[in-house]
N, C-alpha and C positions, 0 to 999 in steps of 0.2 A: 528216436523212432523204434517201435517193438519190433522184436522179428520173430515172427508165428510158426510155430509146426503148423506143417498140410492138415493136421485134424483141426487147427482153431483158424484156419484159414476155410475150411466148409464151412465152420460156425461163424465164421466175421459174415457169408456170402449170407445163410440164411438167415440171419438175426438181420441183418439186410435189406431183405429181400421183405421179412414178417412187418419188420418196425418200420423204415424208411414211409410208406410201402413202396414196392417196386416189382413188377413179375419179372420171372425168372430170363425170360428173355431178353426183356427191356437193360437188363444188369450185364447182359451179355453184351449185348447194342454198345453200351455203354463203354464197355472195356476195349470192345473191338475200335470204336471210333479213338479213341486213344494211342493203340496202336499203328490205326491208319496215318494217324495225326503225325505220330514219330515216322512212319516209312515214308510218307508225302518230305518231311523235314531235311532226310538225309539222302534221300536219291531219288532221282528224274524218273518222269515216265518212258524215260528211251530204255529203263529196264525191264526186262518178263518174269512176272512172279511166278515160283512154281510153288503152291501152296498143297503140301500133305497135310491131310485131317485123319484124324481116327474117328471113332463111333460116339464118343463122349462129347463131353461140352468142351475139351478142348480142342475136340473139332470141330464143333459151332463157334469157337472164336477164330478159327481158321477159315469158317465159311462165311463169316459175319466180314470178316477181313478182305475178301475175294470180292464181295459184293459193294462193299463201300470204297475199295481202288477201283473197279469197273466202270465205276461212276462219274468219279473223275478221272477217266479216260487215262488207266493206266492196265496196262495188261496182263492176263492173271490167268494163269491155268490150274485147274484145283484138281488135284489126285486123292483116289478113295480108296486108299486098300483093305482086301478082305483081311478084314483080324475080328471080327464080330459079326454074328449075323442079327444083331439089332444092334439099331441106334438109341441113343437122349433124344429127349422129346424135343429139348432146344435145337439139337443136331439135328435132326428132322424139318423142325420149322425152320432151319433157315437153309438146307437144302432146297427147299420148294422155293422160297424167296428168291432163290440163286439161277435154280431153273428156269426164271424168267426171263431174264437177263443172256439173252441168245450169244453175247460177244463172248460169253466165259464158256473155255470150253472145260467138261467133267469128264476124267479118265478114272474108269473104276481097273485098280491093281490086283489081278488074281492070281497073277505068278509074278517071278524074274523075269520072262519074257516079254512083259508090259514095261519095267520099268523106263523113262526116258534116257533121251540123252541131252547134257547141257551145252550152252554153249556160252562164253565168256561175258555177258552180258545179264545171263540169268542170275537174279535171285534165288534162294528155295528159303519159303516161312515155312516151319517145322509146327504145326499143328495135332502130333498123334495122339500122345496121352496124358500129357501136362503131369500137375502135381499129387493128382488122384492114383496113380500109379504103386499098386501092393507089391508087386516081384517082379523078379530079373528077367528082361526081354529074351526071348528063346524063337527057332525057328522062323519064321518068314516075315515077323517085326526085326529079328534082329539081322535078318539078310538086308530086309529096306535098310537100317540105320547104317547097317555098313554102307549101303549102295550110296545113300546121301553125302557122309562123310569122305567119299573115295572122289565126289563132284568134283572137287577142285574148285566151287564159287561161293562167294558168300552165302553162310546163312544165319536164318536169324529164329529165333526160338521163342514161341510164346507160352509165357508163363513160367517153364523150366523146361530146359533142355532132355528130349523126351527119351524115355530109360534113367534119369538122374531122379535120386530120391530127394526128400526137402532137408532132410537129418543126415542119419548114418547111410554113408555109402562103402560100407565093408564088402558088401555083397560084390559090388563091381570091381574094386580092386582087388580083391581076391581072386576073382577069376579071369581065366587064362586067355577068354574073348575079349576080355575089357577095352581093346577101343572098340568093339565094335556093342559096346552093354549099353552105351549113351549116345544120341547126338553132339558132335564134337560143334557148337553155336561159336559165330564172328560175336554177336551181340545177342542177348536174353532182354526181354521187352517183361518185366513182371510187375504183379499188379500191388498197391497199395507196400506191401513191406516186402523186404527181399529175403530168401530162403537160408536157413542156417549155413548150409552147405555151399553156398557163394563164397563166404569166407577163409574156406579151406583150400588150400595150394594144388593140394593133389586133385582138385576139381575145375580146376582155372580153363585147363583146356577144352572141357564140356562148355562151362560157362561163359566162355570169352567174357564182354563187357558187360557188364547189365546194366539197364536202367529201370528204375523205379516209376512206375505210371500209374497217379492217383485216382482215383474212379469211385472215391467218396462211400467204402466199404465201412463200416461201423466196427471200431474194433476197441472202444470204450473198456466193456465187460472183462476182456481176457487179458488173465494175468500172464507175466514170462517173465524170466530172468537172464533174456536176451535181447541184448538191445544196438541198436546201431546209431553212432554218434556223430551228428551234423551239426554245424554251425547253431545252429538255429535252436539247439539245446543245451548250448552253453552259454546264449546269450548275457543271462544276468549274471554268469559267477563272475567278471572279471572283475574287482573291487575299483572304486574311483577312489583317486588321491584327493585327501583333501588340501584346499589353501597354507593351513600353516600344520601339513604335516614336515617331520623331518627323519633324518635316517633313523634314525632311533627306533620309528612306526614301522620299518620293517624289515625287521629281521637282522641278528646278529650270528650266520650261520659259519661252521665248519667243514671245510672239504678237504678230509685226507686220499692224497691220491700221491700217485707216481714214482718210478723206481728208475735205477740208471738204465739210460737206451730207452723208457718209456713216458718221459716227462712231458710230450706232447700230450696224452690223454690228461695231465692236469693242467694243463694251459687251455686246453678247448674246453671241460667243461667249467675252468673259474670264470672264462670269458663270457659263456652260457649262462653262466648263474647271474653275472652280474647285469647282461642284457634283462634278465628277467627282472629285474628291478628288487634286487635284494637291499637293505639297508648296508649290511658290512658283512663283509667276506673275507676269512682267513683260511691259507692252507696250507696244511699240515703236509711237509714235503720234505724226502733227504736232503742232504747239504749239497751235493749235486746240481741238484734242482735250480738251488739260490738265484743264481742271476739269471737263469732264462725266466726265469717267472718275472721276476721283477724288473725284466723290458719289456716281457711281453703281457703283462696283465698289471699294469702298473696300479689301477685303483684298488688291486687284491695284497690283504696284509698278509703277510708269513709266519709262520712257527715252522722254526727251523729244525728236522730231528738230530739227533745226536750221530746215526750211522749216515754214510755217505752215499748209501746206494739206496739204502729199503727200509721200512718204516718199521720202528722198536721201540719206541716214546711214546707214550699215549699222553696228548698234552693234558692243563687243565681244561674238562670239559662242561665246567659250569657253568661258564656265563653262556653257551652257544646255545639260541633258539631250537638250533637243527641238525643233523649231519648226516656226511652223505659221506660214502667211504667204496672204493673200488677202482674206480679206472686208471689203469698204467700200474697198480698196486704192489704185484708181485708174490709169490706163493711160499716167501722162505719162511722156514720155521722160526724165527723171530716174527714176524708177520702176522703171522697165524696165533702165537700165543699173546699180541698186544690186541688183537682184534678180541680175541675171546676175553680178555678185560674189560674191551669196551662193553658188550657184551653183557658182563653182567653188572659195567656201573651207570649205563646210560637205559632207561626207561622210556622215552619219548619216543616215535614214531622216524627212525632212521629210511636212507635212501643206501640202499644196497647194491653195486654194481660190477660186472668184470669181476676183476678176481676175487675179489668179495665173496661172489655168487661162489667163483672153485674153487676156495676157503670153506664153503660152507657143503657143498659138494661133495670134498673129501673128509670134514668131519661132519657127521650129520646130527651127532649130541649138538653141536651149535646152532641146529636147526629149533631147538625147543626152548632158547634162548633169545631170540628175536624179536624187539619189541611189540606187543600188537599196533595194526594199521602200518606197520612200514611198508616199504614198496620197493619191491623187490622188481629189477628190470632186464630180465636174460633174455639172451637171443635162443632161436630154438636148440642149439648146442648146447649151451650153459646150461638150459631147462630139461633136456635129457639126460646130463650128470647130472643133475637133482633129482631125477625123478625113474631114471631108465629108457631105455628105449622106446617107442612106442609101436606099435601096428602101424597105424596113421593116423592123419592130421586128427580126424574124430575122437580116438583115441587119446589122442595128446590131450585133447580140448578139454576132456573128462579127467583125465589126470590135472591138469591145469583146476578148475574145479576143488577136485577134489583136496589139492596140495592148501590152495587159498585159505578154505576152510580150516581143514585141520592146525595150521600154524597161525592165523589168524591176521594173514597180513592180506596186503593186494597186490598182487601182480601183472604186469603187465610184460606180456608175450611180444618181444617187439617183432618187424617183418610186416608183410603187407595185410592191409587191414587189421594193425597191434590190438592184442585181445587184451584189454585192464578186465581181471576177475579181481571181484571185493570178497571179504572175509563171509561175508553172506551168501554167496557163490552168483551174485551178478555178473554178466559179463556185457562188456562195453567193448563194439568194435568199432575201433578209428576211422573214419571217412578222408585225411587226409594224406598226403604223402604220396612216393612216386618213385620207381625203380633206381632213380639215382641215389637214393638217400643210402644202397647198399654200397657202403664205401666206410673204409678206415676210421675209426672218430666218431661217427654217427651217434652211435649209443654214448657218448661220453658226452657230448651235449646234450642228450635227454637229461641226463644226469645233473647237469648243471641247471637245466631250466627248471628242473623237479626238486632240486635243493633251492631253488628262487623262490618258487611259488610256496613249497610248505612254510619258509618261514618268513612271510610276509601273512601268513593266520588263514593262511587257506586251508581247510582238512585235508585229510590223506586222499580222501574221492575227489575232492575238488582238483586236488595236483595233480593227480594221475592223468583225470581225462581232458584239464584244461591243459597242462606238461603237453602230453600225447599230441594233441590236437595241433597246438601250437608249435611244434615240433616239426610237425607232416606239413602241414601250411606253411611253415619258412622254408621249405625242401620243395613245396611246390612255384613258388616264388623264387626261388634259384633257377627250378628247372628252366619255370620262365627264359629268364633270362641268358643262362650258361648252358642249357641244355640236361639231359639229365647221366647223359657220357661222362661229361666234364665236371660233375658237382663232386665238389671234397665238402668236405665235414666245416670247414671255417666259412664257408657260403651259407650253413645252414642260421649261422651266428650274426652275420652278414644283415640276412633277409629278415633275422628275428622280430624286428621293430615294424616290418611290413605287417608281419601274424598278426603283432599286438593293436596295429594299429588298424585294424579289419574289428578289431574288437571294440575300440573305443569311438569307430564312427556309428 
């Protein structure tokens, strides 16, 4: 699914509006019934809407809203406050429409001393000024926004949570009002693609849930290089096995992992890898290591290294399809200089992870050494020694970008909604996943599923976003289950065959 800046989002309405054909209204109608369709779905009429509109069309879809719950007999009070002394034409026509409709009562907001009071049963739909929104909320829009936020009851927000921009939101974190810059939304009701800035952390509390409501916008024409990634777009990549394939057909890979005290993280991700349907799996592990591997990952073969704690052998790495090197690792200076041989004898598309990543961190000449198309998988810690600090999430995002490109690998940001940026500077956000999945181990089964899938002849973009995907989808099928308190990292392993098997019905 694309996800559009607010300016190719006016172009998706009027290309629309010209081609479809469709009047400007009728597109409103349109969107509004959608939303009513979701507020009818998740709560009774025993609730009172209080609906804010502003002067614009996204308060013609706040009035369009008011008038299509009234109807079926659900109760709605619509507030107008002064922030314009003219309206949209659509805001107009469906003002008149509304005024017919005697059950709805209309309170025009000319100070503080209008505002309502709630009581624990209200709703408030947030209708001011959507996503057409140029600058930062000031004086008596930003008194309302406080006033809403201070309710104490659900709200819910159409289009984008009003004072929140669709991009960069520097401007509100920067400043010193910033709760009071946005509507802080339970739930965002947005039309056809969701807005960049959904995906960033530091906006979660504007945005609460969102959901996506399609309303058959035409958005063929406009290109992006931001996209959001649903089942539904990975459908074909998962390869079907054939009848007399045998292991051979996929994949002979390498995972150097683990140091003393951290041998768990190479046991979670061999077991990761081999869920994902590797052909043969060896791992390169201290002598330490030995027998916990081989009870607990019994179908994964060994290369034993010569030290007893941390990795100094670089085995032979010829015959291995693939390799993935990081989790449990360790940082010692022997470590460090067997990596940077791998380094410069290994050409292929590597999986890079954990200490890997603060290996590379701390020397950044080994940054220009890195295969291209490898996949590089930091949490945002790791990704900040790589890169520096940032301002914010925005910021990162653009650094993120930027780093992809210049070294020519793909990255993926892991955290909620994991952003995969390709060496082209695409960026793909995860759709699955779930607050439990922040837990110990986590990332070291990506690791494992992402050395599955490359060398079973999947590309570098195919493993990223099917890895990823599949990843979040076995952590949502845990939650199921265990909840998302209690999910460790070996439930994610656990569930993995559930992922795969969403894919193969």
């Amino acid at each position: 699914m694309k996800i559009l800046t607010t300016k190719q989002m006016q172009e998706a309405d009027q290309f629309t509006i010209s081609n479809e054909p469709i009047a400007s209204i009728d597109l409103m109608e349109r969107a509004a019934a959608k939303c009513t369709e979701w507020i009818v779905k998740h709560f009774s009429n025993k609730k009172h809407f209080h609906i804010f509109v502003g002067a614009g069309n996204n308060g013609g879809d706040g009035l369009a809203i008011a008038r299509q719950l009234a109807n079926i007999e659900y109760n709605a009070t619509v507030y107008i406050p002064h922030i314009s002394d003219t309206f949209s034409q659509d805001f107009s026509i469906n003002l008149e429409r509304l005024k017919k409709n005697t059950a709805i009562k209309i309170v025009y907001l000319n100070s503080e001393k209008d505002f309502p009071t709630f009581q624990k049963h209200h709703i408030i739909i947030d209708a001011l000024f959507g996503s057409g929104l140029t600058r930062i909320l000031t004086d008596f829009s930003q008194k309302m926004v406080h006033f809403i936020n201070e309710a104490k009851v659900k709200i819910i927000s159409i289009d984008i949570p009003s004072g929140l921009f669709g991009e960069d939101n520097s401007l509100i974190h920067n400043n010193l009002e910033k709760n009071n810059s946005a509507i802080r939304a339970n739930y965002t009701l947005t039309f056809e693609t969701p807005f960049l800035s959904f995906f960033f952390a530091e906006n979660e509390d504007f945005v609460g849930k969102f959901f996506i409501l399609p309303i058959n916008l035409n958005t063929n024409s406009l290109e992006t290089n931001n996209f959001f990634v649903q089942k539904k777009d990975l459908a074909n990549i998962l390869k079907k096995r054939k009848k007399f394939s045998h292991k051979g057909d996929f994949g002979n890979a390498l995972l150097i992992a683990g140091s003393f005290g951290k041998m768990g993280a190479a046991i979670l991700s061999t077991n990761a890898c081999l869920r994902s349907g590797i052909g043969l799996l060896t791992a390169h592990i201290p002598r330490c290591g030995y027998e916990v591997l081989q009870i607990s990952s019994t179908e994964t073969m060994l290369s034993v290294d010569s030290h007893n704690e941390i990795f100094t052998i670089l085995p032979d790495i010829s015959k291995f399809s693939n390799i993935a090197i990081g989790p449990g690792l360790g940082k010692a200076t022997e470590t460090v200089k067997v990596f940077a041989e791998l380094l410069e004898k290994y050409q292929k598309p590597m999986i890079i992870d954990a200490d890997a990543l603060n290996i590379l961190s701390e020397n950044p000449e080994l940054l220009l050494k890195l295969p291209k198309n490898s996949i590089l998988t930091p949490h945002p810690k790791e990704f900040e020694r790589l890169v520096g600090k940032t301002k914010n999430h925005f910021h990162r995002y653009e650094l993120l970008v930027e780093f992809a490109k210049k070294y020519e690998v793909f990255v993926i940001l892991k955290g909620a909604f994991s952003c995969l940026v390709s060496p082209q500077g695409k960026c793909f956000f995860n759709s699955t996943g779930n607050p439990g999945m922040a837990t110990a181990g986590s990332g070291d089964v990506l690791t494992g599923i992402l050395l599955g899938l490359l060398s079973q002849g999947y590309s570098s973009q195919e493993t990223a976003l099917l890895g990823t995907f599949l990843h979040g989808l076995s952590g949502d099928f845990a939650a199921k289950t265990n909840g998302e308190n209690s999910l460790i990292a070996k439930d994610l392993i656990e569930f993995l065959p559930n992922a795969f098997l969403e894919f193969e019905k």
